[in-house]
N, C-alpha and C positions, 0 to 999 in steps of 0.2 A: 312352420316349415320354411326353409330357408332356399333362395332362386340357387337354382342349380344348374341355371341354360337352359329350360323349357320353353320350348317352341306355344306358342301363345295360337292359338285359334277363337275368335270370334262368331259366336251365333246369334243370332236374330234371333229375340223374343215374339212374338206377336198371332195373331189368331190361328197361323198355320201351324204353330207347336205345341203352345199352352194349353188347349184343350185335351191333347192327345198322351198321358201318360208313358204307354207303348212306345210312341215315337223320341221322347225326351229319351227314354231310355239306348233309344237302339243308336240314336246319335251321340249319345256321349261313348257309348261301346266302339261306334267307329269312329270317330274322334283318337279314341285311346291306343285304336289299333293302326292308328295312321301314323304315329309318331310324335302325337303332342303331347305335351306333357303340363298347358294351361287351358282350359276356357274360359272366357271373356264374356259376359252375356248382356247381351245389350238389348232396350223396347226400342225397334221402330216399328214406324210403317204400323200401326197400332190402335186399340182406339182405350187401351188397359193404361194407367199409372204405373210407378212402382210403388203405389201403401195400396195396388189394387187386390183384396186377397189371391184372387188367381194366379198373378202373376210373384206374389209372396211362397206361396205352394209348389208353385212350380219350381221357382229358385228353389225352394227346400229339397224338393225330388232331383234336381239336377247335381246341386250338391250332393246330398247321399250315395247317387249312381258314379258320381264322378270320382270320389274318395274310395268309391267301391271297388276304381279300375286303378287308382292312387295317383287320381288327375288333381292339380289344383282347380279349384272354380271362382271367380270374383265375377261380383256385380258393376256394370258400365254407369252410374246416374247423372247421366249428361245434363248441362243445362240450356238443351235445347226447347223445342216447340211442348215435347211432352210434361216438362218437368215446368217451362213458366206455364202453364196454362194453368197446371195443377197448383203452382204456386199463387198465380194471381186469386185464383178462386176463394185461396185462405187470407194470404197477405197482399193486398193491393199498395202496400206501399215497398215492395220488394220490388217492382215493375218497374222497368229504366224507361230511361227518356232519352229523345232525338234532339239533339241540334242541330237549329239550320240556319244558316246564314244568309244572307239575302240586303240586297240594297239599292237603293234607288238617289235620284236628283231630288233635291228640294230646291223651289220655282217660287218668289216670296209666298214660303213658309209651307206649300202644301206639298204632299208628297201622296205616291201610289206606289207601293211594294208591293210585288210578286213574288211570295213566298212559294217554292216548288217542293210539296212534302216528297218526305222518305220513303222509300218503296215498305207495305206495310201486305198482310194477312186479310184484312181489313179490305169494305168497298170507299171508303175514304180514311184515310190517317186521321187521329184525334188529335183538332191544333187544340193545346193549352196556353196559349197567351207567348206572347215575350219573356224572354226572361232579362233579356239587356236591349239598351238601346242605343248608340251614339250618333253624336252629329258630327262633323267636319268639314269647317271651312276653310279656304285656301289659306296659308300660311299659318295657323292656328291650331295648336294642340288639338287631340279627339277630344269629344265632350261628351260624358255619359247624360243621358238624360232619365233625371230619378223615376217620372211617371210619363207612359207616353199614352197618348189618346188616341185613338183610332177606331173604325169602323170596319168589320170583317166584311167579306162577300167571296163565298167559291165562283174562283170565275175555271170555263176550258185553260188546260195548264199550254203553255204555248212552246214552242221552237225560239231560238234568238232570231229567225225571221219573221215571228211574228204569227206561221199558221198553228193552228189549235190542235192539240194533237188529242184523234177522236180514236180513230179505229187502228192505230198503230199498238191496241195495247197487248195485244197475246204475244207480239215479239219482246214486251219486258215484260213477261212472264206474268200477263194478267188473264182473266177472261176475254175471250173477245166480246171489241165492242162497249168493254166497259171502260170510261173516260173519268181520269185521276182529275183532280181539279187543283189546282194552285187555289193556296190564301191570299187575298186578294187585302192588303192594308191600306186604307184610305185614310189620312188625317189631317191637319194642319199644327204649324210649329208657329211660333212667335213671324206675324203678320212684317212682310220685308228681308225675311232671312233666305240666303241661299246657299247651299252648298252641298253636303251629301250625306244621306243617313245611312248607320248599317245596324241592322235588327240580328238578331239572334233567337228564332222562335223556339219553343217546345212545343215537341210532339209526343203522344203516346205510344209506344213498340210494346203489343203485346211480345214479344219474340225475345223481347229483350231483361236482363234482371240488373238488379243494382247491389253490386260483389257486396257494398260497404253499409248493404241495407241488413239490421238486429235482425226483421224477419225472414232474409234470405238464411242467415247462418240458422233460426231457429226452424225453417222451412226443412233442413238437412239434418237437421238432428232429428226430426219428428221421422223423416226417411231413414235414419239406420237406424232407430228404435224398430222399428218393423221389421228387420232382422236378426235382430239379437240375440233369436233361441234359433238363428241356424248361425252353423261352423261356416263360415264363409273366407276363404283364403285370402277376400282383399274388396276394395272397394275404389273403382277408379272417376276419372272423369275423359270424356274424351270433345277434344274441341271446347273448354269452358270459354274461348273467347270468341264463340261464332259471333255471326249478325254486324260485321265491321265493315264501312268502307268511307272511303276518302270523299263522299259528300255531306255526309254530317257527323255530328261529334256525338258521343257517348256519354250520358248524364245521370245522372238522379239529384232527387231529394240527399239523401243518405253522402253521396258522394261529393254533394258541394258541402256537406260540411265538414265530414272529413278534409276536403281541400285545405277551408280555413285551418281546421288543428293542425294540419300537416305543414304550410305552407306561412301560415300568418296574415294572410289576406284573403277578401274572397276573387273567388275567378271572376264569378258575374260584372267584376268593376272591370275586370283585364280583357274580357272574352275579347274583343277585337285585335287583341294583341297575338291570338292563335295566327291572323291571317293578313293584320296590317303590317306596315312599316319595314318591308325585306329583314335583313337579320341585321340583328344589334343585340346586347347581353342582356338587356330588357327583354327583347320579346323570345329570345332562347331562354329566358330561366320560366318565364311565362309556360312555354311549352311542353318545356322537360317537365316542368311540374304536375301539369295537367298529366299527363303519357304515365310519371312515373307514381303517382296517386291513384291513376287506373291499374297498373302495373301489382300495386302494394296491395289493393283494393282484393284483386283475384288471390294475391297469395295470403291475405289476413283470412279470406274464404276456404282457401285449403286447409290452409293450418290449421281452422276447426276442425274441420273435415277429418284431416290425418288426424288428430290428437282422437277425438270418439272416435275412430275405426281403430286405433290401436287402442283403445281404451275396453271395445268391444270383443272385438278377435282377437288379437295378442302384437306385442310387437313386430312381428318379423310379417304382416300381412303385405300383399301386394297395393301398392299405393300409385294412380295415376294409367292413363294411357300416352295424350301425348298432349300440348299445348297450341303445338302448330298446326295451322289449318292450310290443309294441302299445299304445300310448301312452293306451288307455284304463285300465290300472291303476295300481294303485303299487307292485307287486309287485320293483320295479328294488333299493329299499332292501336287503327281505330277499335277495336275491337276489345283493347283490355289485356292483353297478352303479348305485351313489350319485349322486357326482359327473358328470354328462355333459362340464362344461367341464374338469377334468382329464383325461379319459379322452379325450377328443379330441388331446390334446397328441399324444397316437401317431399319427394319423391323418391322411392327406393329403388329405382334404376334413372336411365335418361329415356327417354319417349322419344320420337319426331315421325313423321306421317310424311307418307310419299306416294307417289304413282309410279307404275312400272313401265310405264311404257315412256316416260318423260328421262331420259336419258339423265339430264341434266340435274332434276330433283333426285331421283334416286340418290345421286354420286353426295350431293348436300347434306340431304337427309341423315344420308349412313355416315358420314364423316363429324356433321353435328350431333348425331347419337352417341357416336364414340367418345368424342370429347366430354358430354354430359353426362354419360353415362360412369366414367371413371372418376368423377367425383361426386358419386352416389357411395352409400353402405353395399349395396352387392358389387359395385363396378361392373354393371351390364349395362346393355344398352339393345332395348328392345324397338324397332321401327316396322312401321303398320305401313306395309309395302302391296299397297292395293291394286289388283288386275282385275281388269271387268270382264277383257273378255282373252285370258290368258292362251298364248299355243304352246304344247310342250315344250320348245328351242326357250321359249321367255320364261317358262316358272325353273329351267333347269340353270340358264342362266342367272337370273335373278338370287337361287340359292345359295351357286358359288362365289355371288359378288357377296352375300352376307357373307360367307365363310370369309374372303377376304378381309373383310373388317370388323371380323368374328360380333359381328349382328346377330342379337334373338331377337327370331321373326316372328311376327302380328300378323298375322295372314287372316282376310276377310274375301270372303265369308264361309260359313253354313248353315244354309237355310234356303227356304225353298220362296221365299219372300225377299230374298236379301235383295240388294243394289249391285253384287257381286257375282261369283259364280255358284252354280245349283247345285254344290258339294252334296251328295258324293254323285250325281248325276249327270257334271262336265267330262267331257273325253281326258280333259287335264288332271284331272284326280289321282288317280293313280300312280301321275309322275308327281304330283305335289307332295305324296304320301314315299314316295321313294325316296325322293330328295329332301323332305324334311328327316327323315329319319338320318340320312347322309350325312348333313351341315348338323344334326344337334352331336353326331360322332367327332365331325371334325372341330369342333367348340371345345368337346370337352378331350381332345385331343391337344390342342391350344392353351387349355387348362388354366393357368393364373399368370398365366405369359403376356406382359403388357407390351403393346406397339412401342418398335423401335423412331421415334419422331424428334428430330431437330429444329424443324421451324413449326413456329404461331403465328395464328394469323385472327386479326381482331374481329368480335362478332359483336360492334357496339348499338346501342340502339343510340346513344346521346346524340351524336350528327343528324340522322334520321332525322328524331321527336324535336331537335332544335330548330332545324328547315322548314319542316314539318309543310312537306311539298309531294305530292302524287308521284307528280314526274324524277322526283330526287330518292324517293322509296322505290321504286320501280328501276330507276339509273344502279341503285345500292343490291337489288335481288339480282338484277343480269351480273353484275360484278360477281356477286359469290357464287350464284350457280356456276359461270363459267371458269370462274377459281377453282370450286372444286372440282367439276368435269373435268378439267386439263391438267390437273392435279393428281387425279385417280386415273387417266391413261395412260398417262406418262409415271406411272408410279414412283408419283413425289410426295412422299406421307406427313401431313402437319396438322393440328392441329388448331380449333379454333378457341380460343381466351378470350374470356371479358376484360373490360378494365380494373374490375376487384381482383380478377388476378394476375394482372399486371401489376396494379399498386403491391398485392403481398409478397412479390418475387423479392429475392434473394440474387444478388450478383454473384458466382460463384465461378471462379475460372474461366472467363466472359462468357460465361451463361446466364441464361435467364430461369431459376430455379423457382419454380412453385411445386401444389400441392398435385397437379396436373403432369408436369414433365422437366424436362431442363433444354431449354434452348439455343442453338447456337443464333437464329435469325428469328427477326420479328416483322410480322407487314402490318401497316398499322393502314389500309382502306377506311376513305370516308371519316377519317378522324381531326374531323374540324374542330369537336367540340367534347374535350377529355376530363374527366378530375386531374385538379394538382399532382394527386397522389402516384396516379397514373404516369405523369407527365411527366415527372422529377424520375420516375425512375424509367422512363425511357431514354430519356439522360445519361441519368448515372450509366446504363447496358450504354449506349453508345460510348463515353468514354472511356468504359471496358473495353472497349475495339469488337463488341458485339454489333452486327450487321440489325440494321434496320431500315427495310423499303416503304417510303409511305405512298398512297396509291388515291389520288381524285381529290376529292376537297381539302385543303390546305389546311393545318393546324391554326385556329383562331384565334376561339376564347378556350380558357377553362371553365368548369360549370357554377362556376360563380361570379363569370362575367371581367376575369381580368384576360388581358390581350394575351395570346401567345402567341402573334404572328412573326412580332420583333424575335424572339427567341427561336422559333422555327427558321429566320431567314440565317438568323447566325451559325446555325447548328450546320448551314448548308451554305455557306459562307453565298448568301444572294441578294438581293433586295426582298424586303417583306412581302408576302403575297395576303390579301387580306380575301375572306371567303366570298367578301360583296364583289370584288374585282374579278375574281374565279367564277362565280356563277354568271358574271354579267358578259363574260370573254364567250362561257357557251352558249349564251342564251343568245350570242347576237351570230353566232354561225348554225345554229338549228333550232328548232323546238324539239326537245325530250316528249319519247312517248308517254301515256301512261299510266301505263302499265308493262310488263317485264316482255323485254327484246332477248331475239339469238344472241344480240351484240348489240354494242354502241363504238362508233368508232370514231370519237371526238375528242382531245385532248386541249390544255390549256397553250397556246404557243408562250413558249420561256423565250427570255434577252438569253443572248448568245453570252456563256462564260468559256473564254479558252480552253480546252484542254479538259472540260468537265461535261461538255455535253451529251447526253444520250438522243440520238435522232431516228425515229420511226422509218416503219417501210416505206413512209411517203414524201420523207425530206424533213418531218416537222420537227423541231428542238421539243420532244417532248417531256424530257427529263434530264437531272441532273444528278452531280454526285460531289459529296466535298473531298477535298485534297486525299484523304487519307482513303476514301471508295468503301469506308462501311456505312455510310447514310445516302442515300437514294430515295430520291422524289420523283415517280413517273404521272406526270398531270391527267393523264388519261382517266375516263370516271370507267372504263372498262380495258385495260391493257391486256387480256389474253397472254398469246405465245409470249409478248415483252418482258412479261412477268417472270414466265417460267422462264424462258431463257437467263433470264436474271439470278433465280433462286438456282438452279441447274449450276449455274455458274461457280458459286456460293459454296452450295452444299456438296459432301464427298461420301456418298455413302458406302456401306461396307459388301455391298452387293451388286455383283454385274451380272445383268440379263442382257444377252443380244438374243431378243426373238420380237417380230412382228405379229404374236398369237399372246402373247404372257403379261401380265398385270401380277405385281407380286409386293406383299408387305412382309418387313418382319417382325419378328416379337422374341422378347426376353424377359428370361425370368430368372435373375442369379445367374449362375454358370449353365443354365439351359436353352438354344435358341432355340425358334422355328420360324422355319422362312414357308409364307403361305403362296403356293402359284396358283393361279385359275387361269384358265383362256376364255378369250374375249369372245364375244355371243356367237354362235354359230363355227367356232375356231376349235382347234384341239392343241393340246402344249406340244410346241415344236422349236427348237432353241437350246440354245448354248447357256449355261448358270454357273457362276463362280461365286461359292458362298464357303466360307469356314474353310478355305484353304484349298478346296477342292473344286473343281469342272466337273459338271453334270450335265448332260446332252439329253433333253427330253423328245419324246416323237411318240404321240399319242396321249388318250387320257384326256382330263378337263378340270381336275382339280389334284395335286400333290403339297403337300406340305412332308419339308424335310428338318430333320431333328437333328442337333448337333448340340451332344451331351458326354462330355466326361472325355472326349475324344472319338466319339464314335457319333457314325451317324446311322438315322434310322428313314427310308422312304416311305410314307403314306398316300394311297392314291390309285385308282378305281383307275384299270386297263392302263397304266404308265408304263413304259420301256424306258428305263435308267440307265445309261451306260456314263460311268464313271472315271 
């Protein structure tokens, strides 16, 4: 069966349903009768596998019941806590590994590291030895050193002031009382030497797997062998890159040597190069390599995955839930989950996960869904739009913002276990069932009608993974949240591109033509560090007289390490700005959070060029334009309103809204449009609209969409007053 805009509902597997036949049943009944037309079944909260018979059984009954009301059913097999535990048990060399960095003085020759382990399951993390080591002495190349000697000892793990931190542990999420211990590395180097050493330990994550490990892929296979004699509609993953953060690196066995195939050398000789020597085309190709070997790593793991699930259940099965992990961090990098638009290539819609109450991730979320999702085989785009503790004004909300950007919604949860709401038992329920059935009308009222969108705007991970900086990931999340928030208020509809689809664009009538859309404007955020391929034809678009704004870290290198800054300053008739001179201008007027801010309101100060300077609300030259005003460089690593005022400026769209209640996209398809309205939370459509030749005055209602076909138009929309 083929997606048809089925609203998706996730349920909790685990002790409060699988035992109870009766209840699987009556929950997919009301499931069915609430307007969805997916379940999603996922183990938490648990103490069952999925090869656990019971839970094999139950899936078979769930299906059954669900096909019986003619619901699709897929299984969720995450690779979280349930899945490595179940996996370590078989294959222990499926189990990833921690990297930690750490370094100390060496005082002739003797040194003491303080290695501080990775937050673990565990009442101490398992150190497994070094896996690198260097030395560094003043003016002198880094020096790996092939074997290092040392002496372990857990000592109390410390503060940078020095005191032992004993009973602070239930605030990092420990038992109280229980005290993590630092590895303690005591040794001596060649008697007289001084300067600095920097270690790289390994630790053991049960929590954690290795994508690029034979027994991980063969772990998965043994998992959908166990369902093989039931019809299952799909088989997804949700979250494959948990367990990420910007204190240690992400390893295995399996993975460093994938590295070498991949890369031609091994990392273990480079690893200082993750974190030494600020940026240079050495330690960016270092980095990228790393991120984008993690990156290939999860998607070589799908792509088994997908091949036996459609080898199993048929082509057209449901594949994937989402990649992104709560789209408030940036925890995706360390984690293994770089790229979104590679990692979509598996996948028969676009996925992305959000929260509902976070204004700012919602608007993201559903805008990177869209994009992702229209270069899938269905062109849907499903987002796992999670409320914990939902009020009717926010799930009726929340529906018509999907309808806006015709979203198929992942709504979590049902279940009486869940992390979410006690469906059908919340006071919300009955509005989530009214308005799910509302928004899968108006979807399929929207039908094959693709968003009207003139500008792109870059969703690259290479700047990022080259930096490869907390505070510079976290500078990169505020930028695009607030992008897209002020972008979806102001109903300015663009889309987000990689660089693969930028390099495959087509100039067409100064457009920027891919498989995606045709663009009049490009913002190229954060794009210090692009392929040639990329780079050559953001060229060529500009001199098609196509508009291109670039936005915070200044064009560098390319990803093989040759300079583009010389070519960046011509393009913009300036002096060369190099990314070491840009980070070193902000780094000496603040320190970056980090992690993700409301805002950042810090920009690069520019030499004054006559007659081309753009200057901020505060006096600052924070950007320029060359002669001709279609390239634009605003230094800001977060420009907001500057932005849109910029692209507003730009773009002419075919649509006038004057109201203070309306948010409004359109869509076309051939000679059919629809222009979609919804008012803003707690607002009702109040406002003047000139669309398709005609003035429409709205005053009432919360969601309209109007149809303008053949000459005639048609209004859609729940208590609306039209006067025309």
């Amino acid at each position: 069966m083929k997606r048809q805009k089925e609203q998706s509902l996730g349920v909790w597997l685990n002790e409060t349903l699988i035992p109870y036949p009766d209840k699987m049943d009556r929950a997919v009944h009301d499931i069915a009768r609430s307007g969805f037309g997916i379940i999603r079944l996922f183990l938490r909260n648990t103490n069952y596998t999925h090869r656990s018979p019971q839970v094999i059984k139950a899936v078979a009954r769930m299906v059954k019941a669900g096909h019986a009301e003619r619901l699709q059913v897929a299984i969720d097999c995450e690779p979280h806590n349930l899945v490595i535990h179940d996996m370590g048990n078989m294959f222990a060399d499926a189990i990833g590994i921690r990297l930690v960095r750490a370094e100390a003085r060496v005082v002739d020759g003797r040194f003491v590291i303080h290695v501080p382990p990775p937050s673990t399951e565990g009442s101490q993390p398992d150190f497994l030895g070094v896996e690198s080591a260097f030395f560094f002495q003043d003016g002198k190349p880094m020096k790996k050193i092939k074997t290092l000697s040392y002496d372990l000892n857990l000592e109390d793990a410390r503060y940078n002031n020095g005191f032992t931190r004993r009973w602070d542990c239930h605030a990092e999420g420990r038992p109280y009382g229980h005290c993590v211990r630092d590895c303690c590395l005591m040794g001596q180097l060649e008697a007289g030497t001084n300067g600095r050493l920097v270690v790289y330990a390994r630790f053991l994550d049960t929590r954690l797997s290795d994508f690029w490990s034979p027994s991980f892929w063969r772990y998965y296979d043994m998992v959908l062998d166990c369902y093989r004699d039931i019809p299952l509609d799909g088989i997804g993953w949700d979250e494959p890159g948990v367990s990420g953060n910007w204190q240690t690196y992400r390893y295995g066995k399996s993975f460093a040597e994938a590295f070498i195939k991949r890369n031609g050398y091994s990392l273990a000789d480079k690893l200082y190069l993750l974190d030494e020597g600020g940026f240079s085309s050495e330690t960016a190709k270092v980095r990228m390599d790393y991120y984008e070997t993690l990156n290939e790593g999860l998607f070589e793991a799908q792509r088994r995955m997908v091949a036996k699930t459609r080898k199993l259940f048929g082509k057209d099965a449901l594949l994937g839930t989402h990649h992104t992990w709560v789209e408030g961090g940036t925890a995706d990098y360390r984690a293994g989950a770089v790229d979104y638009f590679r990692l979509t290539d598996n996948m028969d819609a676009g996925y992305t996960d959000t929260m509902c109450w976070d204004a700012k991730s919602l608007c993201y979320a559903n805008t990177l869904g869209s994009s992702l999702g229209r270069l899938t085989p269905s062109g849907e785009a499903e987002v796992n739009a999670l409320e914990t503790k939902p009020s009717n004004s926010q799930v009726r909300y929340n529906a018509r913002f999907m309808t806006l950007m015709n979203i198929t919604w992942f709504n979590g949860w049902y279940g009486e276990a869940s992390d979410g709401c006690l469906y059908p038992y919340h006071h919300a329920w009955a509005t989530t069932a009214h308005e799910t059935k509302r928004h899968a009308a108006n979807q399929k009222f929207i039908g094959e009608a693709k968003p009207v969108i003139d500008i792109a705007m870059l969703s690259g991970w290479e700047t990022v993974a080259a930096i490869n900086r907390a505070d510079i990931a976290a500078a990169h999340k505020t930028y695009i949240f607030n992008a897209a928030y002020l972008c979806v208020e102001r109903s300015v509809a663009f889309d987000w591109v990689d660089t693969r689809l930028i390099a495959q664009s087509k100039i067409v009538s100064n457009k920027l033509v891919n498989k995606l859309g045709k663009y009049a404007i490009l913002v190229l955020p954060y794009a210090a560090v692009l392929p040639r391929e990329a780079w050559d034809k953001v060229v060529e678009f500009t001199r098609a007289n196509g508009t291109v704004i670039f936005v915070g870290p200044p064009p560098d290198l390319d990803v093989k390490g040759k300079s583009l800054s010389g070519e960046f300053g011509k393009l913009l008739e300036m002096q060369p700005l190099t990314l070491n001179r840009y980070l070193a201008a902000i780094e000496a007027v603040c320190t970056l959070p980090q992690g993700r801010s409301n805002y950042l309101d810090v920009c690069y100060p520019l030499k004054e060029v006559k007659g081309r300077m753009l200057v901020s609300g505060e006096n600052e030259l924070h950007g320029i334009k060359n002669a001709a005003g279609n390239i634009i460089y605003l230094t800001d690593l977060d420009p907001r309103e500057r932005l849109l005022d910029l692209l507003e400026s730009k773009w002419k769209p075919s649509v006038e809204c004057h109201s203070d209640t309306i948010l409004w996209r359109l869509y076309k398809e051939r000679d059919r449009e629809v222009l979609v309205l919804i008012a803003r939370k707690d607002r009702v459509l109040r406002g003047l609209v000139r669309f398709s030749g005609q003035e429409f005055k709205l005053n009432g209602g919360t969601v309209a969409l109007i149809e303008s076909w053949n000459g005639k138009i048609h209004v859609r929309g729940d208590s609306v007053f039209v006067a025309s």
